[in-house]
Each structure stands twice: as C-alpha cells, then as structure tokens.
C-alpha positions in Angstrom: -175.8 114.0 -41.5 -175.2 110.3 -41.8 -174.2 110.7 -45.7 -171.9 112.8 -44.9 -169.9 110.4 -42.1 -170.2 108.0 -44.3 -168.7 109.4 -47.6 -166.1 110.6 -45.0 -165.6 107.2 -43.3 -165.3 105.7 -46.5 -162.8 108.6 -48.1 -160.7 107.9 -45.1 -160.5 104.2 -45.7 -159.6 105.1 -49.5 -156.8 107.1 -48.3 -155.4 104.3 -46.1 -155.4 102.0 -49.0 -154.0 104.7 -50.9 -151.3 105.3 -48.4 -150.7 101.0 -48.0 -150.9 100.8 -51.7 -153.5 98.1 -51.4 -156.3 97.0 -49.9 -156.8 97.2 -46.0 -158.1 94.0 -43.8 -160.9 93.6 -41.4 -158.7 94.3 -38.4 -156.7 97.5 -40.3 -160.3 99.4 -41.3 -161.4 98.7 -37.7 -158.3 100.4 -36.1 -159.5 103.5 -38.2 -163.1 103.8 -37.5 -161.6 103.4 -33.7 -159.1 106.4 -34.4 -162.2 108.1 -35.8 -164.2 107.7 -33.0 -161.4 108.5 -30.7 -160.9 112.1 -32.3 -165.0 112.5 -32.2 -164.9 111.9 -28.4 -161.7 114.3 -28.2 -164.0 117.2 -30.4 -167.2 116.4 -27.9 -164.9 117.0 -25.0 -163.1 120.3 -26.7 -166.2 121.9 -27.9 -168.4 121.0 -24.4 -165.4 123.1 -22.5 -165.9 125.7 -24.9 -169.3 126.2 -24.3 -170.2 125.0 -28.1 -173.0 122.5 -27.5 -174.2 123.1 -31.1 -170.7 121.4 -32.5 -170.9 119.2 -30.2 -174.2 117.9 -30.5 -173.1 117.5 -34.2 -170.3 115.1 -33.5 -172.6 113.5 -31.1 -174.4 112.8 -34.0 -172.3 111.3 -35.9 -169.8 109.3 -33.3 -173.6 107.4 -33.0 -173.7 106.3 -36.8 -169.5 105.6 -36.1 -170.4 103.2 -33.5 -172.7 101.1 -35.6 -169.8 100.1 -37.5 -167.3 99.1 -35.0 -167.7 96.3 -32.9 -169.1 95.9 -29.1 -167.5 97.4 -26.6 -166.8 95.1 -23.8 -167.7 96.2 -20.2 -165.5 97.2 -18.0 -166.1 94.5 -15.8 -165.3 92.0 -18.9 -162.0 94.3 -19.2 -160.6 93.4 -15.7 -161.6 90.1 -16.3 -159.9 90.0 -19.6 -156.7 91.9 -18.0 -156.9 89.5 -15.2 -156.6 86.6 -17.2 -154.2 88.4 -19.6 -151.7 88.5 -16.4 -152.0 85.2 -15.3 -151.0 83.6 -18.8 -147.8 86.1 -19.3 -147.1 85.3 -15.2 -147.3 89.3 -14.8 -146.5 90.2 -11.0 -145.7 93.9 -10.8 -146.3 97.2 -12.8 -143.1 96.9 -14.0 -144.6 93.9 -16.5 -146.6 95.9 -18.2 -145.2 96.5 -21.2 -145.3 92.5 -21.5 -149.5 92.7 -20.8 -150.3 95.6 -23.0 -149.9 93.7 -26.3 -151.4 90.4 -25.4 -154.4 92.4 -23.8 -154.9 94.8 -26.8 -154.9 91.8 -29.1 -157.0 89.4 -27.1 -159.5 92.8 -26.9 -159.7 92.8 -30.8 -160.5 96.5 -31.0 -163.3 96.5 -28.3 -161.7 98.2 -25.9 -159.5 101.7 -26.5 -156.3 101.4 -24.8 -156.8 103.8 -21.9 -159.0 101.5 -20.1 -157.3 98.6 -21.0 -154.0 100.3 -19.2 -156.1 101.0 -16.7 -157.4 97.7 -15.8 -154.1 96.2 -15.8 -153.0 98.8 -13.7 -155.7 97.6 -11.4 -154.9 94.2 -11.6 -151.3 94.7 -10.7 -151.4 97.1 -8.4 -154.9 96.3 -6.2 -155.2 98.8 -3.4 
C-alpha cells in the first residue's frame, strides 16, 4: 500500500512539473499533496455512504502515509486565533470583508489549514453570535 501512494504522489508531482514546464517549489508540491488529501477525504466520505467500508478503509490507509508528508495541522483553536488576528491587521469589521481576510489568512496558515475551516473561523470571528 504505501509504495503504491507514493509512486502515485510522486507521478502526480511529475505531471505538475510537466504541466509548469519546470520544477515545482516547496509551497506548489504542498498545495498538491493538500489537493490529494482533500479528494481522499471526499472518497472516505463517498464510499462510507455507500456502504463500502472495504474502499474506504483503503483510502484510510493511504490519506495516513499522505499526512506524513504535509505539514501540521493547526487546531482549530489556533485557527480562530490566527483568523482573529488576521482581522485585526486588515481592520475587518463585517462579513462583507471577507474576501479582504481570506487571502491574508490562507497565506499566514501556509497550507495547514484547508480553506473550509479557515472560512469558517472568520465567519466566526465576524459574525459572533
């Protein structure tokens, strides 16, 4: 199992710097192995509803030797924190200053945090209920 996610990992990253024609940066192959780990989490969640445990057990399987290679997540409290701050510094006061949040907060995050939960956390921040 992990020879074969890593022959693919590694084919995929060929085919990026085929696509770029030329070689991709730290930052570029870690936006992939995200967009990897993304789909993997999107197959779990497809095959659990369709009752196919053994697929996803599979994936499972190989999402854990994906994550070895990306960096730490950051918690979510460390995510509203980072969101919080993130809104301060752009002077952020309503939802409607989001789109001036998202791409500070995305690169301050540096890829350890998917950008569901890092909308969601500003959402929180600007909108506390």
């Amino acid at each position: 199992m992990g020879r074969y996610t890593i022959r693919f990992l590694l084919a995929a990253i060929k085919n990026a710097e085929i696509d770029k024609r030329g070689s991709l940066d730290s930052a570029e192959e870690i936006s992939l192995l995200q967009r990897q780990a993304r789909r993997q989490r999107e197959s779990i969640e497809q095959f659990r509803a369709g009752g196919r445990n053994d697929l996803a057990e599979r994936e499972e399987a190989q999402l854990a030797i994906l994550n070895r290679y990306l960096p730490a997540e950051l918690s979510d409290l460390e995510v509203e924190e980072l969101a919080r701050q993130v809104v301060t510094d752009v002077g952020a006061s309503a939802m409607n200053d989001m789109a001036r949040v998202m791409p500070v907060l995305i690169e301050r995050a540096g890829g350890r945090a998917d950008g569901k939960r890092l909308s969601l956390a500003v959402k929180k921040v600007l909108n506390p209920a």
